[in-house]
N, C-alpha and C positions, 0 to 999 in steps of 0.2 A: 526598355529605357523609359523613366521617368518623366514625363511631359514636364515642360516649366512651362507653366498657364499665369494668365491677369486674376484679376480679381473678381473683372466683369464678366468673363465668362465661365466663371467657376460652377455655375448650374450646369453645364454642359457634362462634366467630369464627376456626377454625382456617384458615388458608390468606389470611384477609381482613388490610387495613388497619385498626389502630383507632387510638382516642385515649388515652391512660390517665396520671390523674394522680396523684399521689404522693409520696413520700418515700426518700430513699438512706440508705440501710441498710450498704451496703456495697459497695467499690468493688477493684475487682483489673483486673490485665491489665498489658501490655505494647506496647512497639510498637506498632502499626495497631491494636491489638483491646483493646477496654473491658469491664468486664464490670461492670451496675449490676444489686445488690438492690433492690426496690423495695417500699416497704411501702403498698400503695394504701389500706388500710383492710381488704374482707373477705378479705385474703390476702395475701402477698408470692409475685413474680415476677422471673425471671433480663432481664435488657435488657443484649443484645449489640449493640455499638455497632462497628463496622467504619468506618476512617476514608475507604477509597475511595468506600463508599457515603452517608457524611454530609456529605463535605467537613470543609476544614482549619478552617474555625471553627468549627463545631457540634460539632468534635472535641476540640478547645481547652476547649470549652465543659466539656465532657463531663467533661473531665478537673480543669478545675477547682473541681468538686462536691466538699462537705465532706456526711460523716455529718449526716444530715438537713435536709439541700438539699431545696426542693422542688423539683417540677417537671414540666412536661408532655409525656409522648412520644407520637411517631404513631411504628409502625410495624406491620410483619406479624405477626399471631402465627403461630408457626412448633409443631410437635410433635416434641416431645426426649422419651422418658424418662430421659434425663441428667440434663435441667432441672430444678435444684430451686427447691423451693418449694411456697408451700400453696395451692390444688391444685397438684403437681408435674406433670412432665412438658411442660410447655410453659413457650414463650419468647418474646421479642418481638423483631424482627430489627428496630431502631432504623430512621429513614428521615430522624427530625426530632427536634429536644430544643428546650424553650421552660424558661429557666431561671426560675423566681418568686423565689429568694432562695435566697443562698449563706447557709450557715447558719455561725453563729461554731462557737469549737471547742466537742465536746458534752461535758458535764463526767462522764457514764458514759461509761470509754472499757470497751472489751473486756479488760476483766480483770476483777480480784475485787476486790469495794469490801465496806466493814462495813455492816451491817445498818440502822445509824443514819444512815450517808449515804447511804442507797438510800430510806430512809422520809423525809430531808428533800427527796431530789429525786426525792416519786412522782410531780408530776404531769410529770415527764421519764422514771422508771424504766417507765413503764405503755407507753412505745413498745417496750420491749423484747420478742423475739419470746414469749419465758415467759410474762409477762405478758398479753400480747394474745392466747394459747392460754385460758389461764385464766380469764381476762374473757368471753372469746365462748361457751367452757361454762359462767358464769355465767349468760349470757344465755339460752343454751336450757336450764340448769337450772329457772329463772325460770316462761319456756313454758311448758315439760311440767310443772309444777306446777299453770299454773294450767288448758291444756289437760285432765286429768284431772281436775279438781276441775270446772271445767263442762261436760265431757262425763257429767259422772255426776252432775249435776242439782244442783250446788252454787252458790248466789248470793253473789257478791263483794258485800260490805260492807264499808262504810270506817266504820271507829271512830275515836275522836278519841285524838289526839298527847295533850291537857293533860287530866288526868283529876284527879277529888277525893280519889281513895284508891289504895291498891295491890293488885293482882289478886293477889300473890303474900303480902300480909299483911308485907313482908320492908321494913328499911331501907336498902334499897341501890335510892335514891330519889333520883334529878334533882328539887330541887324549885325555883318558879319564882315569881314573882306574877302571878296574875290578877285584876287593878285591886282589890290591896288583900287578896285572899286566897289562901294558899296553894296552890297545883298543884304538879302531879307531870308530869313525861314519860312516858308511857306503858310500861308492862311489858311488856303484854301487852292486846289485845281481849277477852280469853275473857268478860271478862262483860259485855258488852254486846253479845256472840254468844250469849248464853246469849237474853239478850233479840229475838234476830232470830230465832232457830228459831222462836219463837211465830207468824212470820210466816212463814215461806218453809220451815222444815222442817229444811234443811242449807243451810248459809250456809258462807261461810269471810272470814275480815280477812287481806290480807296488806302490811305494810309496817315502817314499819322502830320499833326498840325501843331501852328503855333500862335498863341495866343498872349503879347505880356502883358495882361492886363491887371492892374493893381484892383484884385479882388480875391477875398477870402471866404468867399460864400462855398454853401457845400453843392453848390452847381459846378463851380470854376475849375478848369487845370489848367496849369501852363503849356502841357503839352497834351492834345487829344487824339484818336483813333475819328476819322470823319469818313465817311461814303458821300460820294455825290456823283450822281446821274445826269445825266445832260441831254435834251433829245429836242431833236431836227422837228419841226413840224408838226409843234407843241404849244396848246394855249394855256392859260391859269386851270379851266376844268380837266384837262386830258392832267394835267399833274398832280391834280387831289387825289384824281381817282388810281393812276399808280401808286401814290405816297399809302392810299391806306390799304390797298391790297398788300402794297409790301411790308407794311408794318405788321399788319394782320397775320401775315405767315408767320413772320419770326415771332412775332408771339406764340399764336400756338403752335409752332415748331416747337418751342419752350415748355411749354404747358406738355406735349406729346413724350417729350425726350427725356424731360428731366423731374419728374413728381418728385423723390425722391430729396433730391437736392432744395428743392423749393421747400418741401417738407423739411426737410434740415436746417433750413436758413426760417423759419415760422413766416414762408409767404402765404397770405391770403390768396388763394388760386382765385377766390370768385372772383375776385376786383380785374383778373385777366383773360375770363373765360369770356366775357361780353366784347372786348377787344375782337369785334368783327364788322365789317363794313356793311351799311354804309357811316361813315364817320358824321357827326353834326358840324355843319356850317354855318358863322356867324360873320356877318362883315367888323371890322374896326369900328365903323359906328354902331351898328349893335350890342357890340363891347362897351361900349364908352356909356351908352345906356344903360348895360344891365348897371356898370361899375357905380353909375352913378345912383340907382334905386335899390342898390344892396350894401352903402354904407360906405361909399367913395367917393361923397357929392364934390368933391377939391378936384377931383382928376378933371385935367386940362386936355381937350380935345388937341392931340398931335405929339403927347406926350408918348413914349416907349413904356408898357408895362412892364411893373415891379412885380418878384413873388409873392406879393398878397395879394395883386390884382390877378396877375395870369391861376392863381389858386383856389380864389372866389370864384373866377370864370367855369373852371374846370369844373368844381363843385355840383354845377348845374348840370352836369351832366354823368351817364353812366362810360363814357368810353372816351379816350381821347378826339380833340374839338379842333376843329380850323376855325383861324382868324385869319378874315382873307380884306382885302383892299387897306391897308394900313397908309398912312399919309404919305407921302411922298418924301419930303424931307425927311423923316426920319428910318429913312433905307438905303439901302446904298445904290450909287451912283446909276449903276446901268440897268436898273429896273425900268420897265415897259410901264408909263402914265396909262391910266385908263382915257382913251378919245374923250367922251365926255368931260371928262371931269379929270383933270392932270393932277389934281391935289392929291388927289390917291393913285394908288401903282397898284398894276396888276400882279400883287404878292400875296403869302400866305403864308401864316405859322402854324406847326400843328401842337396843342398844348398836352402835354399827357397828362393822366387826373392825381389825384394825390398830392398836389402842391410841385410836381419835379417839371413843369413849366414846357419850357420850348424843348422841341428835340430835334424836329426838322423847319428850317426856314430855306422858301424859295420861292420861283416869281419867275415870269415871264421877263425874258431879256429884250433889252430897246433892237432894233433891226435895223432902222434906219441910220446912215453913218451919221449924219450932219445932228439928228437929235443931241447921238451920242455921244459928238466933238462937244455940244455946248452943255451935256450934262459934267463930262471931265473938264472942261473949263470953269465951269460952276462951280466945281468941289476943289477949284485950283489944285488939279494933279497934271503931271510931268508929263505934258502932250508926247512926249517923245518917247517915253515907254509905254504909250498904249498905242502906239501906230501900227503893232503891227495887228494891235487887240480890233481896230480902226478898220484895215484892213477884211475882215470876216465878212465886214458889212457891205463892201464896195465891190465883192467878187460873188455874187446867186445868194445876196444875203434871204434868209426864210424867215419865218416866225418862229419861238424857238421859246427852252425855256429849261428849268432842272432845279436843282434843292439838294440840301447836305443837311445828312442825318449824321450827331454825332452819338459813336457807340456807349463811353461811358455815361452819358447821362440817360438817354435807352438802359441799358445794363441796369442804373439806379433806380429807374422808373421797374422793371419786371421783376428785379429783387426785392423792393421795395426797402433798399438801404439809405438810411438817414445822410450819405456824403457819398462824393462821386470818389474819394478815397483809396475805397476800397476796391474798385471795379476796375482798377489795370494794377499789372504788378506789382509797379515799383512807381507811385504817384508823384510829377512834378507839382509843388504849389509855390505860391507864391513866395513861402517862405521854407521851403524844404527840395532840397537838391540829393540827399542822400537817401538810404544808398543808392 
């Protein structure tokens, strides 16, 4: 019996017959000799079709396949390092073609199309070889996120989508009815992670978020893919020093898994090999310094940095940077004031270099109730949906602390893609809902 094998493990089966099905991608040749791309799913493969050895109808056949025909071949795999393809070096010496459907004409042809006809036909653009690189290091991004986070003793929790208030205090708020009362789509877990450490110590929520924020930058989505971690008996340092061991893996998790793909997409690996801890720390005034001796003398101490400040910053250095003590005001509500000095809060952003800015922001949470009550009074929020947030604090409250990394702008930064766009399937923006 004929094995049906992937694409990816088609080195394994050298010399043998297989089965392998799939999709044409791309078709060339002359005379006697065919030559099909084939896009099986975890990879594309070269299938040389010789007309002496298939006969004059399976050749006919052969030849009458349009861009993304499907269809089923037996032959040998044979070893070329000629042969391209992901894994390269191997090839299929055709023997048999079973055609499933001739496909109509496909409306991406191989040229250059605008931005807005490629976004109404993603779920057609996503066969493209770009595309299908970028998606599959989504998927091992994904992974090794969450492989580090429970190999190092962190328990997945699922937080709820429809929540009563906002974690971030902010109105850029999906809001929704829940039989009669208002809801929100979720920002963010963090405080209902805040409520799981009581249990488990280090927890983490990963799934997806909502952001309505009237921005069209090539950071923004409406709706994001976020991780956030949360751990019992955590100060600002104990959290750098997770944040860049974990960042560090799934990078070269990346760099291990995927050459190929990065190769395909023209990423500069160097710029990701140095991605290893220890990460460079600078405080918010430090920042505020460099900005101002490097061609930013207007930037206002207390101000939230812009991408040509967080860009400049980056600049100076080789690997992604924290920006740790940021103003107080300009963070959200329940960050921990540093003692000395309350102007600033014990927070941190981490910048990744290249201009793609923040990717993780987080901070030591306030512990004490009574600080807490007059920080959500300060930001006039709805004492009565954070009572039972109130609560954490008045039953063995600890010191405590956690941070959300969001994936597609991660994803932007290790691809090294001009818009976060293209880094999940089917992009919510601010001006495109379809498909």
């Amino acid at each position: 019996m004929i094995p049906t094998v992937s694409v990816a493990e088609i080195a394994q089966y050298e010399g043998q017959e297989v089965k392998v099905h799939g999709w044409v991608t791309h078709k060339t040749g002359k005379g006697k000799l065919l030559f099909l791309r084939i896009r099986e799913g975890s990879g594309f493969i070269q299938a040389v079709i010789f007309r002496p050895n298939v006969g004059d109808e399976r050749f006919a056949k052969a030849k009458s396949l349009t861009q993304e025909s499907s269809v089923i071949l037996v032959g040998k795999v044979k070893k070329d390092q000629r042969a391209p393809g992901i894994p390269g070096g191997y090839e299929i010496d055709v023997s048999d073609i079973e055609v499933l459907q001739i496909a109509e004409p496909f409306p991406i042809a191989p040229k250059a199309h605008g931005v807005d006809f490629l976004l109404d036909q993603r779920h057609l653009w996503l066969r493209s070889r770009r595309q299908w690189a970028i998606l599959r290091i989504r998927a091992t991004v994904i992974r090794e996120i969450r492989n580090w986070l429970d190999d190092n003793g962190f328990v997945l929790m699922d937080t709820p989508i429809l929540t009563p208030s906002a974690a971030e205090g902010t109105t850029t708020l999906f809001e929704t009815d829940f039989h009669g009362t208002p809801a929100y789509l979720t920002q963010s877990g963090q405080l209902y992670n805040e409520a799981n450490i009581f249990v488990f110590g280090k927890v983490y929520c990963f799934g997806p978020t909502f952001r309505a924020e009237k921005s069209k930058t090539r950071r923004h989505l409406q709706e994001f893919w976020m991780v956030e971690p949360e751990i019992a008996f955590a100060s600002l340092e104990d959290l750098l020093e997770i944040e860049e061991q974990f960042v560090s893996h799934v990078v070269q998790s990346v760099l291990q898994k995927h050459p190929q793909e990065l190769e395909l997409i023209e990423r500069d690996v160097n710029k990701l090999e140095s991605v290893v801890p220890p990460f460079p720390r600078i405080s918010y005034d430090e920042a505020v310094r460099m900005l101002h001796a490097g061609g930013f003398p207007d930037f206002a101490w207390g101000g939230d940095f812009g991408a040509p400040h967080e860009t400049y910053l980056t600049e100076q250095f080789d690997r992604p940077v924290f920006v740790h003590h940021f103003p107080t005001e300009a963070k959200a509500f329940y960050m921990e004031p540093e003692p000395e000095r309350p102007e600033v809060c014990r927070s941190a952003d981490l910048l990744a270099p290249e201009g793609y800015g923040e990717i993780i922001g987080g901070s030591e949470r306030m512990s004490d109730p009574e600080k807490l009550l007059a920080a959500i009074r300060k930001h006039n929020l709805p004492e009565e949906a954070y009572d039972w947030y109130l609560d954490l604090r008045r039953y063995g409250s600890v010191p405590h602390g956690g941070f959300g990394l969001g994936v597609e702008r991660t994803l932007a930064w290790i691809c090294g893609l001009p818009h976060v766009r293209e880094t999940i399937p089917y992009p919510r923006l601010l001006d495109r809902f379809y498909p």
